[in-house]
N, C-alpha and C positions, 0 to 999 in steps of 0.2 A: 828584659826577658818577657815570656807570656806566660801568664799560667792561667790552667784550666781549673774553674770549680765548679763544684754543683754538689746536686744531693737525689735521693731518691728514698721517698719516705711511704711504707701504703698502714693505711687504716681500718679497722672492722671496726664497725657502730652496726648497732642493731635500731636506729632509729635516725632520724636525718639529724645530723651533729654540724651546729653552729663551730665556725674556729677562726680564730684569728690567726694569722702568721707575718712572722719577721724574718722573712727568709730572704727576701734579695739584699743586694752588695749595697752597699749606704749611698747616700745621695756624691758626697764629699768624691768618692770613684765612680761617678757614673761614666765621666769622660775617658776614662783609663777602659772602659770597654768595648773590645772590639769586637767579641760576639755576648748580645746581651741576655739577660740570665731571665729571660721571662719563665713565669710561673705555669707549667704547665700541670693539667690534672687528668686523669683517668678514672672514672669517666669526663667526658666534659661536661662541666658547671660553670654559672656564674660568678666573676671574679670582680670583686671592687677593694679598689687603692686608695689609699690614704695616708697622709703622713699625721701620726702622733704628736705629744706632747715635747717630745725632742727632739724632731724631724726627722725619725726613722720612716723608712715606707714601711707598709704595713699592709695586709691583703686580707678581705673577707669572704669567705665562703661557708657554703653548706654541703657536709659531704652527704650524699646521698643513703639510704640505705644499704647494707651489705658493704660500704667501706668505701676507700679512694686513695689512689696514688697521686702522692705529689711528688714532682720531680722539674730538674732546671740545671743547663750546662752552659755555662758559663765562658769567657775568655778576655783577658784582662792583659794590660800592660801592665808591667813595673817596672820601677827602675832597679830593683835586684839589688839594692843596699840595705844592709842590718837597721834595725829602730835606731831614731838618730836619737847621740848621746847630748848631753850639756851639764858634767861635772860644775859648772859653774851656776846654774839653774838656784835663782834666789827663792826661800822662802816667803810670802807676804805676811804680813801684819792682819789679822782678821777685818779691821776698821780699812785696809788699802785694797780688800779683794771688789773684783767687780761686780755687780751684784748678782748675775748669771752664776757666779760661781759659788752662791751662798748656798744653797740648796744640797751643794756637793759635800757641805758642811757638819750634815745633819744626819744625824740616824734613819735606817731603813727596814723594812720588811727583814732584812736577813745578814744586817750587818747592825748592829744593836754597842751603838760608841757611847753609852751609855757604862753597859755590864764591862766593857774594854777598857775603860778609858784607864784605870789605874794599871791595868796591866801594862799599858804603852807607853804612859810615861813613865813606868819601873823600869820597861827592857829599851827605852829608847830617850827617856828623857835627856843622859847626857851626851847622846850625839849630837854631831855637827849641823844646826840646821839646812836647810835645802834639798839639795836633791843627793846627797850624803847620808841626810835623814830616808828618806823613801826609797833610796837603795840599803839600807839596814833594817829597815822593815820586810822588804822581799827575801835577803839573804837570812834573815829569820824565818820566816813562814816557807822559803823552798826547805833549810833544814827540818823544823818543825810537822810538816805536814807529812806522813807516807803516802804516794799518788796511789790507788787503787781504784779499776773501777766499779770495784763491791763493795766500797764504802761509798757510793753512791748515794745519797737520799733526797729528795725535791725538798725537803723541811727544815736539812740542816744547814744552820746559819752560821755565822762566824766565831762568835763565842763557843757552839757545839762544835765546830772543827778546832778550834784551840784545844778545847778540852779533851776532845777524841783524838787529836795528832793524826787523823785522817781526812782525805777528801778523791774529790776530783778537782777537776782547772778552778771551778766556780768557785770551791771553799778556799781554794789558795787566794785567788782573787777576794772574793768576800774578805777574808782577813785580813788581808794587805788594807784593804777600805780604810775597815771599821778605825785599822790601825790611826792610818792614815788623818783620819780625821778628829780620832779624838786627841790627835796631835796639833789641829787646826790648818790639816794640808786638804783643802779640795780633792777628791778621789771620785770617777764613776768608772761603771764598770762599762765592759765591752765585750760583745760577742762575736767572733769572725770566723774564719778560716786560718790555719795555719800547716800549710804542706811540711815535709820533712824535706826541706830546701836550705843548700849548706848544712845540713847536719846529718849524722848518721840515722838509715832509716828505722824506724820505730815500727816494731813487729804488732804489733796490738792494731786493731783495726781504727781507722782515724774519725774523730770525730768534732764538734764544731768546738772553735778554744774558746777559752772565760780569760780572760786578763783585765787591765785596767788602766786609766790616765789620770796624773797626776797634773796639779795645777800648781807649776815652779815657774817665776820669770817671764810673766803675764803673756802664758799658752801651758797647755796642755802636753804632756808627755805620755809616750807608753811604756807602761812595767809590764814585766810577766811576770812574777812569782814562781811559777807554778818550773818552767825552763829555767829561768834566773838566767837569762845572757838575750843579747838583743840577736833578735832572730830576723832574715831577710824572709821577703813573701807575705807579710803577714795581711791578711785582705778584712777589713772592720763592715759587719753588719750592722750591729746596732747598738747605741749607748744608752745608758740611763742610770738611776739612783742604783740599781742593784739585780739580781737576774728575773727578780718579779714584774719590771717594767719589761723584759725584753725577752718573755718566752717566745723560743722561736714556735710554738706553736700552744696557741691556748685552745683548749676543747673546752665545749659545753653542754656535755653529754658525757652517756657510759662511751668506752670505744676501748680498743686494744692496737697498740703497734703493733707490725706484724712483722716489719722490716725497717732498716736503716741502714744507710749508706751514706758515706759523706766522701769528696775526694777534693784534693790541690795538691797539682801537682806543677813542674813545670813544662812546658810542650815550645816543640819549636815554633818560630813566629810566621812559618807557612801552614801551619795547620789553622 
């Protein structure tokens, strides 16, 4: 299949606003694109690329006085099959992981496996290790959590969404993590696209997903929490410790969104 994505995003700053952005499709799909998702701006400015600490791309600019639109339309190959499964996905031994994967181990800005840890191994200690385990941690946190998006907040972390039984993608994801880890399962989070492809569509305006990869059976898996079922389409922007490594857009300055848009959908492959 192809599916089309992008975004379209405009800003007001009353003063010229440094910003970082992680907005294009991750390196891991670049070859899956058949029309590429460059970064385009309104007005035109200076754009410089770089790849971060995890090898996300990453873009810098200065938007102007009086604000800027950013926008980028996308088109991608997939092969149109659900997250792959592996029921049989082993658990490692902390002393057996690789070391890339230690990191994944550790507390972060907003996933705190510290304040967690007793609650994880109370609601999960006596399950099944493996990938039995990090699928009864999702199937708790999609129960546990009510998705709204006016329980939105930039500050709340995983332990505050525990305790509030609210979020969006990111607190479900966050949770899954912290879970995750203070159970000794590698977990980072992930930011992408996820169109309403094979499923019924979802009336709420769409916007970019939070989910997350687990490290079973020496590679990485993707969970959703937030869906709880493996979902086909789904297009990964950027990974890291948690959503503080991967805002898609840091400002450094006053500024106001004015707009937001986000779309994936899928389109025929003559488009």
């Amino acid at each position: 299949m192809h599916i089309r994505v992008g975004f379209d995003m405009r800003y007001e700053c009353p003063q010229p606003l440094p910003m970082i952005l992680t907005l294009n499709v991750h390196y891991s799909r670049a070859s899956d694109l058949v029309q590429p998702d460059h970064l385009l701006t309104e007005p035109a400015v200076p754009i410089t690329a770089y790849r971060d600490s995890f090898g996300n791309w990453c873009n810098r600019i200065v938007a102007p006085p009086g604000g800027v639109r950013l926008y980028a339309n996308a088109i991608l190959r997939d092969h149109g099959e659900t997250d792959p499964v592996a029921f049989d996905a082993i658990q490692h031994a902390v002393e057996d992981l690789p070391e890339e994967a230690l990191q994944f181990l550790l507390g972060s800005r907003y996933c705190e496996t510290d304040v967690l840890s007793q609650a994880a191994w109370d609601l999960f200690g006596h399950t099944p290790l493996g990938w039995p385990r990090v699928q009864a941690v999702c199937d708790f946190v999609h129960q546990h959590i009510r998705f709204g998006y006016e329980f939105a907040r930039p500050t709340k972390t995983a332990a505050e969404a525990f305790n509030e039984g609210t979020g969006v993608c990111r607190d479900f994801a966050h949770l899954a993590i912290a879970f995750c880890r203070a159970l000794n399962i590698p977990a980072r989070y992930c930011t992408g696209y996820l169109g309403d492809i094979g499923v019924p569509p979802d009336p709420a305006p769409m916007d970019f997903a939070g989910f997350f990869e687990a490290y079973l059976g020496g590679q990485w898996w993707t969970f959703d929490p937030r869906h709880n079922q493996r979902r086909a389409g789904r297009v990964l922007i950027a990974r890291g410790r948690d959503a503080a490594d991967v805002p898609l857009s840091h400002t450094f300055g006053p500024n106001l969104l004015t707009h937001f848009q986000v779309w994936a959908e899928e389109v025929t492959a003559s488009v």
